[in-house]
LOLUMDREN-982550 format. One record per residue: residue in one letter; x, y negated, z of N, C-alpha, C in turn. Coordinates in pm, 1 decimal, always signed. Each point is the difference from the previous one (the first is absolute). Layout:
<kolpas>
r	n_c1	n_c2	n_c3	ca_c1	ca_c2	ca_c3	c_c1	c_c2	c_c3
a	X	Y	Z	X	Y	Z	X	Y	Z;
...
</kolpas>
This chain:
<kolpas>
r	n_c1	n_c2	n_c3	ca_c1	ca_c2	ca_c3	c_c1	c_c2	c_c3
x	-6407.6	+13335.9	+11426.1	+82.8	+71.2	-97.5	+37.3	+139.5	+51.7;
x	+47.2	+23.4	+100.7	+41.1	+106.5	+68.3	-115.2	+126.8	+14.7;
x	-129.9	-78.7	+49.1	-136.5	+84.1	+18.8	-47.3	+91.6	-164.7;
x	+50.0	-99.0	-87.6	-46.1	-25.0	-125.2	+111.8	+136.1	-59.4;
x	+93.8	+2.0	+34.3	+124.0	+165.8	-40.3	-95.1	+106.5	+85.2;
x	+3.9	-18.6	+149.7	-15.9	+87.3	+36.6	-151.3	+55.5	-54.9;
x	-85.1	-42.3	-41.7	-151.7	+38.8	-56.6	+87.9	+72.0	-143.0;
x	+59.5	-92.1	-52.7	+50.4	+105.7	-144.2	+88.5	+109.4	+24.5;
x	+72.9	+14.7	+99.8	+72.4	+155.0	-8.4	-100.8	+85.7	+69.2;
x	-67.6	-27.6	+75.2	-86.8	+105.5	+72.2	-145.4	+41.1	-101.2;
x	+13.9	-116.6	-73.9	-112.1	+82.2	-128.8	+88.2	+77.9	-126.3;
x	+134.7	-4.5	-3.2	+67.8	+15.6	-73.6	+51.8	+148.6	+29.7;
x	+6.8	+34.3	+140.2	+52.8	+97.2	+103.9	-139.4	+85.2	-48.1;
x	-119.1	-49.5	+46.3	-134.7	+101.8	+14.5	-22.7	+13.7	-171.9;
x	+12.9	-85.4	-8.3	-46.3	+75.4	-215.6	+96.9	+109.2	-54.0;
x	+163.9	-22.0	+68.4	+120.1	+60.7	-52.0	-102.4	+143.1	+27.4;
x	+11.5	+42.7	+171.1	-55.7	+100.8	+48.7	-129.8	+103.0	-45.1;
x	-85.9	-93.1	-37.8	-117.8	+36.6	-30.7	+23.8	+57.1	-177.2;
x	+87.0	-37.9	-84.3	+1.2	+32.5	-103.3	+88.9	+148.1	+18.4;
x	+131.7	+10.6	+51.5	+62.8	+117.6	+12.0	-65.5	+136.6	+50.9;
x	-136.1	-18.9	+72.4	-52.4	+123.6	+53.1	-27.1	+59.0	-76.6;
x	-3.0	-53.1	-145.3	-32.4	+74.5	-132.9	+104.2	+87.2	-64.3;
x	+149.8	+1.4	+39.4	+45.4	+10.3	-45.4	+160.5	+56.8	+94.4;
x	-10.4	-51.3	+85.0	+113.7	+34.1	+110.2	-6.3	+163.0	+39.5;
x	-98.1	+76.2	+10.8	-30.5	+115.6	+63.1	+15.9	+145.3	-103.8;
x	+36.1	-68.5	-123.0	+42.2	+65.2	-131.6	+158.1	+54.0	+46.4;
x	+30.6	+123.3	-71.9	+108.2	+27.7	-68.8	+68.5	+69.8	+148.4;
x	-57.1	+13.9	+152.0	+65.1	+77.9	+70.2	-49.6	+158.2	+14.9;
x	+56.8	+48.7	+73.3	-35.6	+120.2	-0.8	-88.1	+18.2	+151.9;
x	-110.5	+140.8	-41.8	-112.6	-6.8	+83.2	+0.9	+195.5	+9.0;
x	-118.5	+29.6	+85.2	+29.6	+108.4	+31.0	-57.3	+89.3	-113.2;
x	-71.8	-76.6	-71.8	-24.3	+84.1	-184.5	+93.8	-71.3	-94.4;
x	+101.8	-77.4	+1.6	+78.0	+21.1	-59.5	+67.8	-170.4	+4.5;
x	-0.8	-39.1	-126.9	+79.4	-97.0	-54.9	-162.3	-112.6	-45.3;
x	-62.4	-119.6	+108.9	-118.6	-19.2	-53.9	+5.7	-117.3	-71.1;
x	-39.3	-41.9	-72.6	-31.3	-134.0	-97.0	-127.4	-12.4	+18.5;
x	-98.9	-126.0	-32.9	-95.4	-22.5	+20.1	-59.9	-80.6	-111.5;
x	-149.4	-21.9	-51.8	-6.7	-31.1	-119.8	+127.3	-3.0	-116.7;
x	-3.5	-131.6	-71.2	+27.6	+31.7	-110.0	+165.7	+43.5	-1.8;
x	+29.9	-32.8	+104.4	+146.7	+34.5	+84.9	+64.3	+110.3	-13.8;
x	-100.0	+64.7	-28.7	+33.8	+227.6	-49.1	+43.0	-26.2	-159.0;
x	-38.8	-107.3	-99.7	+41.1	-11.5	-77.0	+98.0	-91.1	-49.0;
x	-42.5	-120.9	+0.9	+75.6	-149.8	-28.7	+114.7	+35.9	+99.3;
x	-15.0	+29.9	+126.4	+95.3	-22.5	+67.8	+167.0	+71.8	-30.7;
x	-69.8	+196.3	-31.6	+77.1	+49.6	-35.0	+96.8	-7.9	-124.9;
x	-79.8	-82.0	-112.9	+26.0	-12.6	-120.8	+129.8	-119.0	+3.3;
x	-17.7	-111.7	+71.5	+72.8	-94.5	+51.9	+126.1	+66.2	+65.1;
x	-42.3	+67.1	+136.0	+197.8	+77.3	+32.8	+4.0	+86.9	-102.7;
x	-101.1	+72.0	-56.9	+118.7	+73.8	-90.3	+172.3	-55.4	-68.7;
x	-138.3	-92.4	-98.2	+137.6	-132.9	-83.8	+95.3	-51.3	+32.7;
x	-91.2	-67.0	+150.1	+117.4	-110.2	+32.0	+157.0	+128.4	+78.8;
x	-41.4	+104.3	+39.8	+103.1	+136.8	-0.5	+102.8	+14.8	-122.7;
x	-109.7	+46.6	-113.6	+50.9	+15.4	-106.8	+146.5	-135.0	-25.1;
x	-49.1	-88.9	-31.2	+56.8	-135.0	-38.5	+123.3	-10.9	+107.1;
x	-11.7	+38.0	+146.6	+137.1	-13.0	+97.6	+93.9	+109.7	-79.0;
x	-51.7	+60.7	-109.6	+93.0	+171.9	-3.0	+26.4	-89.0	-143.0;
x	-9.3	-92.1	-46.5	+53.7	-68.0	-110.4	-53.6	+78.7	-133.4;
x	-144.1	+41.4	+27.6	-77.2	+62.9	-122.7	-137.3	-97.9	-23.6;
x	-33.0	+24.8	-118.8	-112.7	-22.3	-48.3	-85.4	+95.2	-66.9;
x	-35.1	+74.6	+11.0	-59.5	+140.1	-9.6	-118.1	-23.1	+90.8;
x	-108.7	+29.7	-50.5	-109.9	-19.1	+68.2	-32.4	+121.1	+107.0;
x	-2.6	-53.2	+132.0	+32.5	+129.5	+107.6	-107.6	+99.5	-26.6;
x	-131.6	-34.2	-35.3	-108.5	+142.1	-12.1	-38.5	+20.3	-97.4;
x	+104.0	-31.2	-153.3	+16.9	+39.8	-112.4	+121.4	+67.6	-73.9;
x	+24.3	+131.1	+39.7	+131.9	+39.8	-77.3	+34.4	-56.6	-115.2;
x	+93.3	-28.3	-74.4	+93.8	+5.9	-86.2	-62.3	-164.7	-72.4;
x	-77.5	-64.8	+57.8	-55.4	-161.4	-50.1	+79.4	-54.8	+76.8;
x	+48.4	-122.3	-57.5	+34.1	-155.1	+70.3	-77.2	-104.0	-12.2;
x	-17.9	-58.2	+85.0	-104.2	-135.4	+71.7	+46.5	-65.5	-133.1;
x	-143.9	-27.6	-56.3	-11.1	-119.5	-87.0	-79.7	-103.5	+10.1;
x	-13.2	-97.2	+33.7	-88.0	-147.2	-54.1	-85.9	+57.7	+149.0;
x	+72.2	-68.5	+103.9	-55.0	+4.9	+142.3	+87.6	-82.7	+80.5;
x	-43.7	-81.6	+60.3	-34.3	-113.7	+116.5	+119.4	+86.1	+109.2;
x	+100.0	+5.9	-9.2	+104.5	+43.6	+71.5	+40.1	-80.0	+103.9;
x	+38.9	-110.4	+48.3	+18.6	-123.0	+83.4	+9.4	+23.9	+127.6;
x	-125.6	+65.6	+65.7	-24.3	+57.8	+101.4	+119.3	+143.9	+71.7;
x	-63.2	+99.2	-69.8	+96.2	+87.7	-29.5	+128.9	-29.4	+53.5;
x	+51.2	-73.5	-72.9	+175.8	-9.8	-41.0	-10.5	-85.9	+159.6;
x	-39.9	-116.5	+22.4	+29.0	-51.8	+118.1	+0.5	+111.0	+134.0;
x	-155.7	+88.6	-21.6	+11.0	+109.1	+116.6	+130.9	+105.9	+22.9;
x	+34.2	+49.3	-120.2	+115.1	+72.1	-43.6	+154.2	-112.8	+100.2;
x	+13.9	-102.4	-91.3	+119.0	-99.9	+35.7	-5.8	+21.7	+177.6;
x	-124.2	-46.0	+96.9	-8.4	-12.9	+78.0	+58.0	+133.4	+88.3;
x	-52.1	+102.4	-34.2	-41.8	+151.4	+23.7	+192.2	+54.8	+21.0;
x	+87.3	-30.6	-121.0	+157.5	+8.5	+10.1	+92.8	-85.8	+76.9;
x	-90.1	-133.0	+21.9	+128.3	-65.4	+47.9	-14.3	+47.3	+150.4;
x	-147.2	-8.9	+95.8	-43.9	+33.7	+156.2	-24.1	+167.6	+22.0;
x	+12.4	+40.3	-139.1	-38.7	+178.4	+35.5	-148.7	+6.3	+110.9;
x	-110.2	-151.0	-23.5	-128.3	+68.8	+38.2	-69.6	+61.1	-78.6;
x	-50.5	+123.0	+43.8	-77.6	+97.5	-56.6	-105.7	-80.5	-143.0;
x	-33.1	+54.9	-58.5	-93.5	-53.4	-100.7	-139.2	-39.6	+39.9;
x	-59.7	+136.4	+69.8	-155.6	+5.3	+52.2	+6.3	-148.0	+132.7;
x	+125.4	-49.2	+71.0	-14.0	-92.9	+79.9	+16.6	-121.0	-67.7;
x	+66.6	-3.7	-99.0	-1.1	-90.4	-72.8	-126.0	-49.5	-67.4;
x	-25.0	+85.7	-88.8	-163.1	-0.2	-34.0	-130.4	-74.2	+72.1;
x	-16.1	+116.0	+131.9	-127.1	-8.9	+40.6	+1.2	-115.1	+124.1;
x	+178.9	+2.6	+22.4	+28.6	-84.3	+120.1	+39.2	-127.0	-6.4;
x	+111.0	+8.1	-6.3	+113.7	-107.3	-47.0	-80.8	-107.4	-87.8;
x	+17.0	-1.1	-123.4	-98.7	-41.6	-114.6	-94.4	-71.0	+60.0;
x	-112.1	+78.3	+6.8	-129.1	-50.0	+81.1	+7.5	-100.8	+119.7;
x	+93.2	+38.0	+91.6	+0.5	-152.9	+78.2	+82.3	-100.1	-26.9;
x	+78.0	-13.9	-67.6	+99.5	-115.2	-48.0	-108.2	-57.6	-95.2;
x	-59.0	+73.8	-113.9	-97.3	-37.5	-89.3	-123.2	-76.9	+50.3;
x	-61.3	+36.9	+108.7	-132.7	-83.8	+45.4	+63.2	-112.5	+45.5;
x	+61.1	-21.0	+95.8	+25.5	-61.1	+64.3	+82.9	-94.4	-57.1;
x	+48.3	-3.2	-153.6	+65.5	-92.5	-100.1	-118.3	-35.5	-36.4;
x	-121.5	+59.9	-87.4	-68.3	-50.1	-39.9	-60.6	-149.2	+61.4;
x	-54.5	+88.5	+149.6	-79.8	-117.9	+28.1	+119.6	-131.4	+65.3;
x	+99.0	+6.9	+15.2	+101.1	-133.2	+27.9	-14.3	-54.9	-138.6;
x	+45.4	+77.7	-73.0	-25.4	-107.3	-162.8	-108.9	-87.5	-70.2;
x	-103.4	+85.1	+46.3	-172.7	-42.4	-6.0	-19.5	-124.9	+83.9;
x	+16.6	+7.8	+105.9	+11.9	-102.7	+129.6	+67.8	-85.6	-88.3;
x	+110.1	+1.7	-0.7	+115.7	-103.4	-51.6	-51.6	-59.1	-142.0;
x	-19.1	+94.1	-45.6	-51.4	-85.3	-173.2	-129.9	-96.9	+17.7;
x	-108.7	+82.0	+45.1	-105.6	-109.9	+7.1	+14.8	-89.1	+159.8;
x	+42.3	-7.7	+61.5	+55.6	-99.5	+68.5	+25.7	-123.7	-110.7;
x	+94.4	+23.6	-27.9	+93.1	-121.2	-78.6	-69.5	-50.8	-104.9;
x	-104.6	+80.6	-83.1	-64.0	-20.2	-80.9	-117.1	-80.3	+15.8;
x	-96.1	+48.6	+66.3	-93.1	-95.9	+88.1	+31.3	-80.4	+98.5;
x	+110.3	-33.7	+83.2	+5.3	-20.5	+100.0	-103.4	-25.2	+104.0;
x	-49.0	+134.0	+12.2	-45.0	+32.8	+148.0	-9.8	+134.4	+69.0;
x	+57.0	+39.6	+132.5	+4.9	+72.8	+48.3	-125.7	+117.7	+1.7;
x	-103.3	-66.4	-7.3	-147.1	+55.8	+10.3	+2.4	+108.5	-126.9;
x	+14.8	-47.7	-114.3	-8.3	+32.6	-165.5	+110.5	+122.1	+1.9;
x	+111.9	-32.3	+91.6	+126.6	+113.0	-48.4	-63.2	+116.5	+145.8;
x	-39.1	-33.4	+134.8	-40.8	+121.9	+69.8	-135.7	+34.3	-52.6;
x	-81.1	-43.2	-58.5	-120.2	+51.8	-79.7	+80.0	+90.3	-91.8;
x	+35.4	-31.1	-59.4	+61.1	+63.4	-144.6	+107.5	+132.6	+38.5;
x	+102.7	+9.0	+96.6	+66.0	+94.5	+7.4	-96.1	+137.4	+114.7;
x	-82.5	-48.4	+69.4	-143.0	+72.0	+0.9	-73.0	+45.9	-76.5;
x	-18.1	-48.3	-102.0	-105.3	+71.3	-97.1	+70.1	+130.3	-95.0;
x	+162.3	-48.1	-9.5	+75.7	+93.7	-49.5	+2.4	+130.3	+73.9;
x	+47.7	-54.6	+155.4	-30.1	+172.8	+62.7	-116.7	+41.3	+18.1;
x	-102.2	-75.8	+2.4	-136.6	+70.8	+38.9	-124.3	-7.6	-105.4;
x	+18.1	-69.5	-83.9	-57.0	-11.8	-133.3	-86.6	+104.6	-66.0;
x	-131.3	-20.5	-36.5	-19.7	+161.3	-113.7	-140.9	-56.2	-56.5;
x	-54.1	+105.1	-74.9	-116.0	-1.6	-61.1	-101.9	+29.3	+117.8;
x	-114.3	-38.0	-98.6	-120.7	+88.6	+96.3	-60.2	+129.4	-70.7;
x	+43.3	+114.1	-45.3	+62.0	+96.5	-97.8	-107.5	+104.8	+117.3;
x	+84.7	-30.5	+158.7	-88.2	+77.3	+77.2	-121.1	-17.7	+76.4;
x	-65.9	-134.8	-54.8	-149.4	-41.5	+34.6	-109.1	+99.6	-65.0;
x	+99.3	+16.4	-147.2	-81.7	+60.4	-114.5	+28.3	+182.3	+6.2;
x	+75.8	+25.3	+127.0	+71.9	+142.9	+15.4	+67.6	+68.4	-122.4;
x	+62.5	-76.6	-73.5	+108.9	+29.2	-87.3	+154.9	-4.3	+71.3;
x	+93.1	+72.7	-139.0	+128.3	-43.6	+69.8	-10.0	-101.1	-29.5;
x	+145.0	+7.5	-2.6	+82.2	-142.9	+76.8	+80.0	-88.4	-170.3;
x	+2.3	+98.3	-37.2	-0.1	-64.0	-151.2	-87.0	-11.0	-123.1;
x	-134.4	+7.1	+88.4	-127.0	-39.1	-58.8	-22.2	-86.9	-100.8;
x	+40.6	-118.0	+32.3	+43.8	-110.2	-40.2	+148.5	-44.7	-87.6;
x	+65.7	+103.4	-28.1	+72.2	-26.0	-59.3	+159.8	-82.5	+69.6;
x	+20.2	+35.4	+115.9	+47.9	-120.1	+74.6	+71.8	+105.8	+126.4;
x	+112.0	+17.6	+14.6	+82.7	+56.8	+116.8	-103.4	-90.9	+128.9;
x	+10.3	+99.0	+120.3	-3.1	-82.4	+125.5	+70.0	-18.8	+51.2;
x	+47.8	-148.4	+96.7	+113.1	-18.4	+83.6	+40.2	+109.4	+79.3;
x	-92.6	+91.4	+68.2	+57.1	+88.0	+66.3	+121.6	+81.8	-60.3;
x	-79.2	+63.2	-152.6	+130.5	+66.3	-52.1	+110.8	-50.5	-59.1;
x	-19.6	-111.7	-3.8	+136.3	-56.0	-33.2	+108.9	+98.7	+17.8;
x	+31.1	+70.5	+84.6	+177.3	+44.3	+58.0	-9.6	+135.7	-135.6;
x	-137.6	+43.5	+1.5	-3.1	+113.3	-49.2	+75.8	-0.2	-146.1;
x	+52.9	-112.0	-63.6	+88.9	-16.9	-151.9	+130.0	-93.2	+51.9;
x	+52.8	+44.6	+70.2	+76.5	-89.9	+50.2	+109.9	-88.2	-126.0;
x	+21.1	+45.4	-123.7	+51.0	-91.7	-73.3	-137.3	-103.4	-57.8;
x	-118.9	-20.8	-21.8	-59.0	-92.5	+18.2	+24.4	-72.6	+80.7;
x	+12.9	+26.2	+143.6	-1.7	-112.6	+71.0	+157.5	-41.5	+10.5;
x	+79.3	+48.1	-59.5	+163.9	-16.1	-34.4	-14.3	-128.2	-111.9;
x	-95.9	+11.9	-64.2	-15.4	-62.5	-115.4	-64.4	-126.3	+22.4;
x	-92.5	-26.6	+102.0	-48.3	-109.4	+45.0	+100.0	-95.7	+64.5;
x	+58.9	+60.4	+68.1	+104.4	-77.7	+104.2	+47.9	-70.9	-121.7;
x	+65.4	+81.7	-67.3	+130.2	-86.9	-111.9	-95.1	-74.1	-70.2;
x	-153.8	-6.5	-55.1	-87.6	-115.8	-86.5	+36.1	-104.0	+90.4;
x	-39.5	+28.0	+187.5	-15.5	-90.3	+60.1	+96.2	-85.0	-8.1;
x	+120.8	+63.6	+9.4	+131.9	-88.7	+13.0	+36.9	-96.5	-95.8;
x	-34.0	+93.0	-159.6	+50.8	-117.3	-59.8	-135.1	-100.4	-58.2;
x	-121.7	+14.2	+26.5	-86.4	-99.7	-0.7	+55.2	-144.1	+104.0;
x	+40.2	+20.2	+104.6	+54.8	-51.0	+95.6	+153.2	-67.5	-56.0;
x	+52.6	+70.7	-72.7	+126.8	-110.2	-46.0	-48.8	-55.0	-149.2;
x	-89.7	+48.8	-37.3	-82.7	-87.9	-142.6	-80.5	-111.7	+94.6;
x	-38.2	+22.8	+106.4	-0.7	-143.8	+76.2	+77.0	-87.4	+1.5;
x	+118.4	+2.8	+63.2	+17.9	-60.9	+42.7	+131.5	-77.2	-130.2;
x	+20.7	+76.5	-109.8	+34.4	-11.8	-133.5	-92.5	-179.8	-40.4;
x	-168.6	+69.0	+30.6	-87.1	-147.2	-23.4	+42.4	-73.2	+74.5;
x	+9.6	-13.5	+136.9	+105.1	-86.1	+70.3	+92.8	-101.7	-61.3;
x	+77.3	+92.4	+53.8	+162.4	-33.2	-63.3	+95.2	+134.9	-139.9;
x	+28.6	-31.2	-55.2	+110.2	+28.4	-56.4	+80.3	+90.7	+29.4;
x	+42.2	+111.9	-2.8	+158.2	+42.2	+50.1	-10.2	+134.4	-77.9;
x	+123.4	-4.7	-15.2	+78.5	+172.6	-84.6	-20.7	+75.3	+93.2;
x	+25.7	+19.3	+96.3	-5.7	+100.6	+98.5	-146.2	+72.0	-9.9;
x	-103.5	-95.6	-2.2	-127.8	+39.5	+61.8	-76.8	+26.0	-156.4;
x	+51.8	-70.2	-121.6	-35.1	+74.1	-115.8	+70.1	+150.7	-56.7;
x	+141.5	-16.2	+44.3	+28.0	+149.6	-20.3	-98.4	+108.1	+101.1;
x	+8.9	-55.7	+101.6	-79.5	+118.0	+98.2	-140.3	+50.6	-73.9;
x	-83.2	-122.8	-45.2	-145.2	+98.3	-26.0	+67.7	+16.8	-146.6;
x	+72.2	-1.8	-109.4	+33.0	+75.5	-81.0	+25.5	+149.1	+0.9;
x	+81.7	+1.4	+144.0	+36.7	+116.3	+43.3	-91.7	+108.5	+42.2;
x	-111.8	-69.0	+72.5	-132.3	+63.3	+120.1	-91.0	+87.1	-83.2;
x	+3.0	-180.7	-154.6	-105.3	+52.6	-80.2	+24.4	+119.6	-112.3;
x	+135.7	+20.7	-11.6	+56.7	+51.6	-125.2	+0.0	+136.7	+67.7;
x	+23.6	+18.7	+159.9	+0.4	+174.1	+56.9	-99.7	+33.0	-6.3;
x	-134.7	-110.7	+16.6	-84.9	+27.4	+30.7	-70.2	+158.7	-70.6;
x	-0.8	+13.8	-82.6	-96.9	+49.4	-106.5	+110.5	+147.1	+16.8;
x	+110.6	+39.4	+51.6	+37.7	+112.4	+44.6	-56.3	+21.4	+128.9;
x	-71.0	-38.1	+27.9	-55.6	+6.4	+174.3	-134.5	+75.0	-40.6;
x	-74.6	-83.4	-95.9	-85.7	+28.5	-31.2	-90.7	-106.0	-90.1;
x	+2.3	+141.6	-97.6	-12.0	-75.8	-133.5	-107.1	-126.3	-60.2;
x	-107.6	+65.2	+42.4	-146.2	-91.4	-18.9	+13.6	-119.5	+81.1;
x	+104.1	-46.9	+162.0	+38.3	-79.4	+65.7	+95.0	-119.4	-69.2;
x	+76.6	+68.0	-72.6	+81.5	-61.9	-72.9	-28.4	-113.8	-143.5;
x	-129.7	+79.7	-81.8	-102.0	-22.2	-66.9	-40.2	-127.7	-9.4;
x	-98.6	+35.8	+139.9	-53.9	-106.7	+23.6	+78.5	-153.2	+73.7;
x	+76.2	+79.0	+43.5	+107.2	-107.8	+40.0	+8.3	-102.2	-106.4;
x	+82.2	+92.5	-84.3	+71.9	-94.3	-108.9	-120.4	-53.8	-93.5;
x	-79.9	+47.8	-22.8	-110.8	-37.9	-47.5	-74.6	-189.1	+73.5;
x	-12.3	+44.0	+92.2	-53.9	-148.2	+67.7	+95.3	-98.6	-10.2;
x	+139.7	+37.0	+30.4	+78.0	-87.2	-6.9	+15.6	-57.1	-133.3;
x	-46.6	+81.4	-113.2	-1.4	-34.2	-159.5	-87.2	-123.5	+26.3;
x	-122.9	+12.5	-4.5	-78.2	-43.6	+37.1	-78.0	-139.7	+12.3;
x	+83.6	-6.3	+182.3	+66.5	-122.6	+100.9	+95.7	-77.2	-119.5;
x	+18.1	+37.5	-52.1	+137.5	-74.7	-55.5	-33.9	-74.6	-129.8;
x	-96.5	+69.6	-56.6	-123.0	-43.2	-99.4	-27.9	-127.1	+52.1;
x	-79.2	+19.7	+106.0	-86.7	-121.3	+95.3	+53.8	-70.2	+2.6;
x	+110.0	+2.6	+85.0	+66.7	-99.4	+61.3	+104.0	-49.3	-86.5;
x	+7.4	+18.3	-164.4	+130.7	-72.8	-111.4	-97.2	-8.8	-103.8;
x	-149.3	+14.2	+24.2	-67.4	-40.0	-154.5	-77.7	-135.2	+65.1;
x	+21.5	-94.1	-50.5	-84.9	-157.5	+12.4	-163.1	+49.2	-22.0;
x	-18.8	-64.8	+131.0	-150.8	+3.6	+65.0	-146.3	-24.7	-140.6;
x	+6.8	-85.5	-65.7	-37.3	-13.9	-175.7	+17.6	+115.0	-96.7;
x	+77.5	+82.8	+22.0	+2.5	+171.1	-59.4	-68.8	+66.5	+40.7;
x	+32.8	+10.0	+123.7	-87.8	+60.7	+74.2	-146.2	+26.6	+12.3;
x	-44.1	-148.5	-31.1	-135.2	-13.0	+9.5	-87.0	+1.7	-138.6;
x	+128.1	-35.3	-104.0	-35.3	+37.2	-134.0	-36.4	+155.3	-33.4;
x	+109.2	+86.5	+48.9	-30.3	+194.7	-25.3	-110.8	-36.1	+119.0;
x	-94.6	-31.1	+100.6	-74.7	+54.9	+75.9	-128.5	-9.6	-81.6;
x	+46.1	-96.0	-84.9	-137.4	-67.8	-89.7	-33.3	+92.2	-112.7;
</kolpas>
């Protein structure tokens, strides 16, 4: 059991690491200036702008005069902002720093933890929270990018950091819709009410599909097996 942690934080430690190099080296200053790196010169900036804006108790879109933010996935934002007033850390550390390692390093404990319990076996959950950090297409067999395929690579993960804001919280409350099948309890049905209902301010298409499957699941699992097989027919 003990051997069995220490193999999961040290793959948990090296995936955290290996994903932030994408993204950690953003937003300081260099001897040409202020550097960002890929999409980081944009997404990144666009992100502190807001979540700035939003600590100053506006909604005014920061690189649009005289507009206010409409029908946008705010969630993120407002948490970076909340965070940003109560510790007075800088935004760009928050962002490229902060964020990014609390974020990997949630992911893959939750990943571990969910399919653990789900399969029960250790093998299935360190396979699986591996493939998350190191995961991708073969996009570059064929010397294409990386979204060749239609499909983020694990590497960039950090590079949208409310995506992967957005995963954590699916993960979580998939995990108390577990254990809901389990057992019973208010506590653990308010929670993914809660997970699932922010969700879609985190990010929207996340939220979507969220609530969507869970439509779904719920189909499946409350329509008698004879219906079922009647609409397949």
């Amino acid at each position: 059991m003990k051997k069995n942690l220490i193999y999961k934080w040290l793959l948990i430690i090296f995936g955290s690491l290996s994903w932030l190099i994408t993204i950690c080296k953003s937003g300081w200053m260099y001897s040409y200036g202020l550097g960002f790196w890929g999409a980081n010169g944009h997404d990144g900036v666009w992100h502190i702008a807001l979540a700035e804006s939003l600590s100053k108790g506006s909604l005014n879109i920061p690189i649009l005069a005289g507009y206010k933010l409409q029908n946008y996935h705010i969630g993120f934002d407002l948490l970076m902002a909340f965070i940003h007033l109560v510790t007075r850390i800088s935004f760009a550390d928050l962002y490229f720093r902060l964020f990014p390692l609390v974020f990997s390093i949630a992911i893959g404990y939750l990943v571990y933890g969910f399919v653990n319990n789900w399969q029960k076996s250790n093998i299935a959950a360190w396979l699986s929270v591996f493939l998350v950090y190191f995961g991708g297409s073969a996009a570059w067999i064929l010397g294409k990018g990386e979204s060749a395929f239609w499909s983020q690579q694990a590497i960039s993960t950090l590079i949208n950091p409310p995506f992967i804001f957005s995963l954590i919280l699916m993960i979580l409350g998939l995990r108390h819709v577990e254990k809901l099948q389990q057992k019973y309890s208010v506590r653990s049905f308010l929670f993914s009410v809660l997970i699932f209902g922010i969700l879609i301010e985190i990010k929207a298409y996340a939220g979507i599909l969220s609530l969507g499957a869970l439509f779904v699941s719920g189909i499946y699992i409350r329509v008698p097996a004879s219906v079922l097989a009647l609409i397949s027919i």
